[in-house]
N, C-alpha and C positions, 0 to 999 in steps of 0.2 A: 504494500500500500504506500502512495508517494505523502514524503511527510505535508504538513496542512499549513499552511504559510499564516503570518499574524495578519494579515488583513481577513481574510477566509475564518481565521477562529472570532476576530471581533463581528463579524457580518454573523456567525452562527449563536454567537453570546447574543445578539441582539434580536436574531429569530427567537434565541430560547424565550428571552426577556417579553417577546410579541405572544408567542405561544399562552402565555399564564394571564397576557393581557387581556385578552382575546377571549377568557369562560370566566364566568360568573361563580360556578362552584369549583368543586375541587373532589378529589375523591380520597377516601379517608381512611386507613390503614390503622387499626387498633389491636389490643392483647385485652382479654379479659384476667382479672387477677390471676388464674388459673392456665393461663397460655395460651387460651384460643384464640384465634384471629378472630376477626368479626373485617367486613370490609364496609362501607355506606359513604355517602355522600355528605356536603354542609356548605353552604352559600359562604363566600367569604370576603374582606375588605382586607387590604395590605397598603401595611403602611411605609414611610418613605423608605424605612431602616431594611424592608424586606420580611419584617413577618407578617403573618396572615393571622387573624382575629374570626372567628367561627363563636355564634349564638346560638347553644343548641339546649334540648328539653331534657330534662336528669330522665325523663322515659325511654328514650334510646339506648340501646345498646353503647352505642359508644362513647356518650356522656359520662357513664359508669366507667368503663374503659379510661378516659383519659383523668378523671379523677383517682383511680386508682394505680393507673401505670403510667405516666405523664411523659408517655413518648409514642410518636405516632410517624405515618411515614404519609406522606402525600402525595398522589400521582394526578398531572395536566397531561389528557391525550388527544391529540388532533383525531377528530370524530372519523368516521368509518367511511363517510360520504365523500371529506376529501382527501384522505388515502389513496395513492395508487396502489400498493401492495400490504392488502393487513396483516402480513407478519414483521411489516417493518413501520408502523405505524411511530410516527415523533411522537415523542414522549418526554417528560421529564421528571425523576422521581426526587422524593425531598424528604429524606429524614430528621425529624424533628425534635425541640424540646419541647415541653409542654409545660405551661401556665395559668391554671385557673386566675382570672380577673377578679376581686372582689367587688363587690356592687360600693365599696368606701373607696376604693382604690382613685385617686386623680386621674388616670383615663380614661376609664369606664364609660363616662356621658361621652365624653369626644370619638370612642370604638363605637358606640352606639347609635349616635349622630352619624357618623362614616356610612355603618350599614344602613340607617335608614334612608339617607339620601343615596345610595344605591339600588337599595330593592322597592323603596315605598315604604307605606302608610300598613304596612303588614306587620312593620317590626316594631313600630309604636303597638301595638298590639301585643305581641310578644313582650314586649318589654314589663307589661304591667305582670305576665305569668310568674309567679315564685319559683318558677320548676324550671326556668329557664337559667344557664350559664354562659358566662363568656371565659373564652380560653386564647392565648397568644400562643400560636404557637412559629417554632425560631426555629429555621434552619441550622442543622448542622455542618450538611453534606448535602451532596446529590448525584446525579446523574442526568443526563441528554442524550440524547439516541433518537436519529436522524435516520437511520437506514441499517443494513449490514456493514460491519467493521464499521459504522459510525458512530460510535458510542464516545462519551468526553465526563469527565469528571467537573462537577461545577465547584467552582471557588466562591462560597455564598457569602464569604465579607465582600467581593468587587462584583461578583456575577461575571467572571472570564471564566473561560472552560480551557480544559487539558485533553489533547484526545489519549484516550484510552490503546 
């Protein structure tokens, strides 16, 4: 494979960076305390620094999940429709820390705010439910995967990639 020249990796860092802009949700990789996986979705807002903030119900599955194991992994995949080949479908995965937000915590109204001028008048809604929590969750690491042999390691303080 011919090595991937620095202009070629910034044009692909900035796909990656388009890719997460680009869906609205996320998809949401947890352990229950006992090791199970569980997989689900959650609507999300990110903020400048690069993490993402998820509102979700303590009745989900995963709620429980990142409350009790507070690390989760997060996968953005370009949808099926504009794929050329769905075994190589772009992707980008993001292993996470996890942060329960406290409803006293000083960001909490402004992650709040965030979401609701995102999805609407749904989350003022939400927001009144007790059973509802907010979680920050921070990249650790990642991965981007473009194709076959195109796979790159994400640098989640700058958002450049490595290939693999």
């Amino acid at each position: 494979m011919s090595e991937i020249n620095p202009q070629e990796l910034q044009d692909l860092a900035t796909s990656y960076q388009t890719l997460i802009a680009s869906r609205q949700t996320l998809l949401l990789s947890t352990a229950s305390a006992s090791g199970v996986p569980d997989i689900s979705y959650a609507p999300f807002v990110r903020d400048h620094a690069g993490v993402f903030y998820l509102y979700v119900s303590k009745m989900a599955c995963h709620t429980t999940n990142l409350l009790n194991n507070p690390q989760a992994s997060i996968l953005f995949i370009r949808s099926e429709s504009e794929s050329r080949n769905l075994f190589a479908r772009e992707r980008a995965v993001l292993n996470c820390s996890v942060q329960e937000i406290s409803r006293n915590d000083a960001i909490y109204p402004d992650r709040l705010q965030a979401l609701q001028e995102k999805f609407g008048e749904v989350v003022s809604v939400l927001r009144s439910l007790s059973d509802f929590h907010l979680f920050a969750l921070r990249p650790e690491n990642g991965r981007y995967v473009i194709g076959f042999g195109r796979a790159f390691a994400i640098n989640v303080q700058d958002g450049t990639l490595l290939h693999i």
